[in-house]
C-alpha positions in Angstrom: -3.6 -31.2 14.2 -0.6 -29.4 16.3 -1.4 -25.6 17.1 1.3 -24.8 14.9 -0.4 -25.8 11.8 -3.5 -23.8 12.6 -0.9 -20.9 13.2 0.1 -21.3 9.7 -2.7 -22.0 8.1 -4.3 -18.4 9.9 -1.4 -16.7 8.2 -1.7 -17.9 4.3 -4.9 -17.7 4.2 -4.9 -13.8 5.1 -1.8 -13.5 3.1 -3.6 -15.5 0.2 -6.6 -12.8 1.1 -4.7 -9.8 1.3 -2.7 -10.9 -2.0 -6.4 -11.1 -3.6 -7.6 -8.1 -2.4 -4.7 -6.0 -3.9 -5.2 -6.7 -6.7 -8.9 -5.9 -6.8 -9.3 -2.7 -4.7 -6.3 -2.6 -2.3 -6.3 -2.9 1.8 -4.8 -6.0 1.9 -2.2 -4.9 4.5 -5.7 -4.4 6.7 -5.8 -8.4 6.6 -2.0 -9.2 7.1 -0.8 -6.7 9.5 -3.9 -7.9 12.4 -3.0 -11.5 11.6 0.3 -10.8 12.4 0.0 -8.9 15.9 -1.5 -12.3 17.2 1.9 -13.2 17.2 4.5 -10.9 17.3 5.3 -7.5 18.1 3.8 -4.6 15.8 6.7 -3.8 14.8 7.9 -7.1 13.5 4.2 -7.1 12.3 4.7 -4.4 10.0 8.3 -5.8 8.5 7.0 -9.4 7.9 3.4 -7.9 6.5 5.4 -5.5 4.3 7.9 -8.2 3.0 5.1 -10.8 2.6 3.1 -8.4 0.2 5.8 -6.7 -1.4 6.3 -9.1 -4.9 2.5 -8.1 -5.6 3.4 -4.7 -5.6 7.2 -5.6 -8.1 4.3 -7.8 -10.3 2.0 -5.2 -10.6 4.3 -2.8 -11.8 6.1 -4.9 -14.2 2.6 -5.9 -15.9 2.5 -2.1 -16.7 5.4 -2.0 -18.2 4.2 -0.1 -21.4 2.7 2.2 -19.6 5.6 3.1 -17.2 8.1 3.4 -20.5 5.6 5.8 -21.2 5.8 7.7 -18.3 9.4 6.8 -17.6 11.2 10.5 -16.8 7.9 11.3 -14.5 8.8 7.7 -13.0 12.2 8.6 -12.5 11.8 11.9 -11.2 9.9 10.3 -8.3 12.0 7.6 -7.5 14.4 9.7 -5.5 11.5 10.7 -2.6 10.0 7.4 -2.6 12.7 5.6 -1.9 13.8 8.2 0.5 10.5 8.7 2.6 9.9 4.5 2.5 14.2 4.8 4.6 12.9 7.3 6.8 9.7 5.8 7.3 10.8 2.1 8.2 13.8 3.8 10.1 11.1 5.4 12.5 9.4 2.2 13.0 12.3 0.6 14.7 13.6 3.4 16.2 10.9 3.6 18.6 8.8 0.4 18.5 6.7 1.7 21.3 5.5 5.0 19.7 4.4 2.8 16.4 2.4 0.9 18.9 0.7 3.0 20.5 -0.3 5.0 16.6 -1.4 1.6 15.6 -5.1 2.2 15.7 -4.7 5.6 14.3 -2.7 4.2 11.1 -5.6 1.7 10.8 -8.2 4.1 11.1 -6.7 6.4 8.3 -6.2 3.6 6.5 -10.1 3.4 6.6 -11.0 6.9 5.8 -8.8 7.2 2.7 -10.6 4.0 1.5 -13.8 5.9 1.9 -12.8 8.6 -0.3 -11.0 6.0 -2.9 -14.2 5.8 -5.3 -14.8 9.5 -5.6 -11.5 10.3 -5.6 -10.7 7.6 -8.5 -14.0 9.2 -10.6 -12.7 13.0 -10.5 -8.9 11.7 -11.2 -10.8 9.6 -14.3 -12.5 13.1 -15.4 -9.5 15.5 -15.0 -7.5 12.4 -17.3 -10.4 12.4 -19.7 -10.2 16.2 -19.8 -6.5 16.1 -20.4 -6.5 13.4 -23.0 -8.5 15.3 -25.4 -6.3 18.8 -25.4 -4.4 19.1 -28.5 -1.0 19.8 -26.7 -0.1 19.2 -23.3 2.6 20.6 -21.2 4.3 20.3 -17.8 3.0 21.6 -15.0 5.4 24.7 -13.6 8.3 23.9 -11.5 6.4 25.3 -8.1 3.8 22.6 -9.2 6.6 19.8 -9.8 8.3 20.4 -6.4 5.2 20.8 -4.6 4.3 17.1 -6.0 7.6 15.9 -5.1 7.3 17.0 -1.5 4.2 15.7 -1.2 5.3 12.4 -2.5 7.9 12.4 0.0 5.6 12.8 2.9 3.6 10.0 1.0 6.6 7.4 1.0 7.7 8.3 4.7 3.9 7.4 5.6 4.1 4.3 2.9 7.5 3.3 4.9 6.0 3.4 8.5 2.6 1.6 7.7 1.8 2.2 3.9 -2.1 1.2 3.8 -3.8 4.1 1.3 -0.6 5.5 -0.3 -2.1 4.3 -3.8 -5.1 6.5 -3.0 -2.9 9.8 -2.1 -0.4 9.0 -5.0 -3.4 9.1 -7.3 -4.6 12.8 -6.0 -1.3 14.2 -6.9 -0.9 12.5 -9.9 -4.3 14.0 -10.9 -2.7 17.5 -10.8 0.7 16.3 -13.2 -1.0 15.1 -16.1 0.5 12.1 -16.5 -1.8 11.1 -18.8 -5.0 8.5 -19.1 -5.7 6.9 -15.6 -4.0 3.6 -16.4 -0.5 5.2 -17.0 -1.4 7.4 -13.5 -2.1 3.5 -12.1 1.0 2.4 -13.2 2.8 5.5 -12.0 1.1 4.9 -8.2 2.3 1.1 -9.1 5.7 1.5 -9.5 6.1 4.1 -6.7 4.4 2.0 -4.2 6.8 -0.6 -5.5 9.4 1.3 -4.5 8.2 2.7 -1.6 7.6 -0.6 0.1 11.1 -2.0 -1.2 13.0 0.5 0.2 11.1 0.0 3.5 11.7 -4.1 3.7 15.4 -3.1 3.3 15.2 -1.2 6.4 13.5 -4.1 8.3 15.3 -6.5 7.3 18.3 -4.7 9.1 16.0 -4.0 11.6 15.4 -7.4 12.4 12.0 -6.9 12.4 11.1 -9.3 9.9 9.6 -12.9 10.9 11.1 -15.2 8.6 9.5 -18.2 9.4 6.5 -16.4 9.1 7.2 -13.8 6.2 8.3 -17.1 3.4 5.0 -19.1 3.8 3.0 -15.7 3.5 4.9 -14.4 0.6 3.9 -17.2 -1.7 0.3 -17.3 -0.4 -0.2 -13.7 -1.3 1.3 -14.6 -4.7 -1.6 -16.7 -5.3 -4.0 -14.6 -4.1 -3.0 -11.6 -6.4 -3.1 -14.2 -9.6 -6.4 -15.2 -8.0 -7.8 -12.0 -7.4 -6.9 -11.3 -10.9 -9.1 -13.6 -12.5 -12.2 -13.1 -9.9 -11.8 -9.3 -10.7 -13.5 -9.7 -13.7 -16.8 -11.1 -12.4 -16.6 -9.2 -9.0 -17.2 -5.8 -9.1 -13.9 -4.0 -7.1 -16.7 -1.8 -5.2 -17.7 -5.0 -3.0 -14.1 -5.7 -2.0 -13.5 -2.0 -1.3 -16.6 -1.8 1.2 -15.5 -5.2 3.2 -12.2 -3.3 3.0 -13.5 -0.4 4.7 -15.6 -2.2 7.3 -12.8 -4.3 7.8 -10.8 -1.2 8.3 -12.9 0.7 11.1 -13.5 -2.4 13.1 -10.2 -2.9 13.6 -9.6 0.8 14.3 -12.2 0.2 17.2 -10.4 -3.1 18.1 -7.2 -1.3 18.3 -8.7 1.8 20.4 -10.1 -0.6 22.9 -7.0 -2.7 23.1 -4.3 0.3 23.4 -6.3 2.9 25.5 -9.0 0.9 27.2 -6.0 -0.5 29.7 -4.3 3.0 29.9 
């Protein structure tokens, strides 16, 4: 078979992988992004990888959409600095293509460490909603609270915008301090943002031109059936098994990205 098949055939399958593993435990940027730098540039890598994931992130908010009506004015409050951050993030992306190569392997390798702390993080953020959930009367946190949140969000979505692998995980520890409520209205908050987030990013890119197209269309329905798929499998597969492949996954390529950038400087 031509070379060209294989090409594509490498890229929906990590795209159908990555779409699968999203909806499990997360990290599936960790499979696209790589498959991607084969290619093209890490830039471009980023946009098409970004694009190619991003209806998983519009589906997964929409199926929380009782939640989210719910939480709608804390949803709308933080629209504003995640669309903002995911500009500026993207922006910085192409505005020096060089830089974001070079901060490659660190991205990846953070991307790795907040996985590590995803499961106790998610139990403490399960306790404090537990906690919450039981008090007779609940108010808002205090404005110096709110804004601190709001920054933090920002810094989150600028982050999200430039590489975006583990912004669920830092949403979530924020969210933990807002009372939002029980921990699948704070998942469809971190849902919705990330939506955004990566939304306002691929509108960047796509100006940018750093989006792949004959690569990003293929990929984009692949990872469509991988989230449906990984769906279904997520209720026979314990999400801790994905998350550890995840974080191997994760640090290998951190190494394989040290070696690669540094070992020829």
């Amino acid at each position: 078979m031509p070379t060209e098949f294989w090409t594509y055939a490498f890229l929906c399958g990590s795209a159908f992988l990555a779409g699968a593993m999203n909806s499990v435990a997360g990290g599936g940027t960790l499979l696209t992004f790589p498959a991607l730098t084969a290619l093209v540039s890490p830039a471009v890598a980023n946009g098409t990888s970004t694009f190619a994931l991003l209806p998983g992130s519009v589906a997964g908010a929409l199926g929380y959409r009782k939640e989210l009506h719910e939480s709608r004015r804390f949803v709308l409050r933080m629209l504003a600095p995640s669309i903002a951050g995911g500009f500026l993030g993207a922006w910085l992306v192409g505005k020096n293509q060089d830089a974001f190569a070079r901060l490659v392997p660190w991205l990846i390798l953070l991307a790795a460490a907040l996985f590590v702390v995803q499961a106790p993080l998610s139990r403490w953020v399960k306790r404090r909603a537990a906690v919450e959930g039981v008090q007779p009367e609940h108010h808002e946190p205090n404005w110096q609270t709110q804004a601190l949140v709001i920054g933090f969000q920002f810094l989150v979505a600028v982050y999200g915008g430039y590489f975006g692998a583990g912004i669920g995980i830092l949403m979530l520890s924020a969210l933990g301090f807002m009372g939002v409520g029980d921990i699948h209205r704070m998942n469809a908050v971190k849902t919705c943002l990330a939506a955004a987030i990566n939304a306002a990013s691929v509108v960047v890119f796509v100006r940018d031109e750093l989006v792949h197209w004959g690569y990003v269309l293929p990929m984009l329905g692949a990872a469509v059936l991988g989230g449906y798929a990984g769906a279904r499998v997520a209720r026979r597969l314990p999400a801790s098994y994905v998350r550890y492949a995840v974080i191997a996954i994760g640090f290998g390529l951190a190494a394989f990205y040290f070696l690669k950038t540094y070992a020829q400087a």
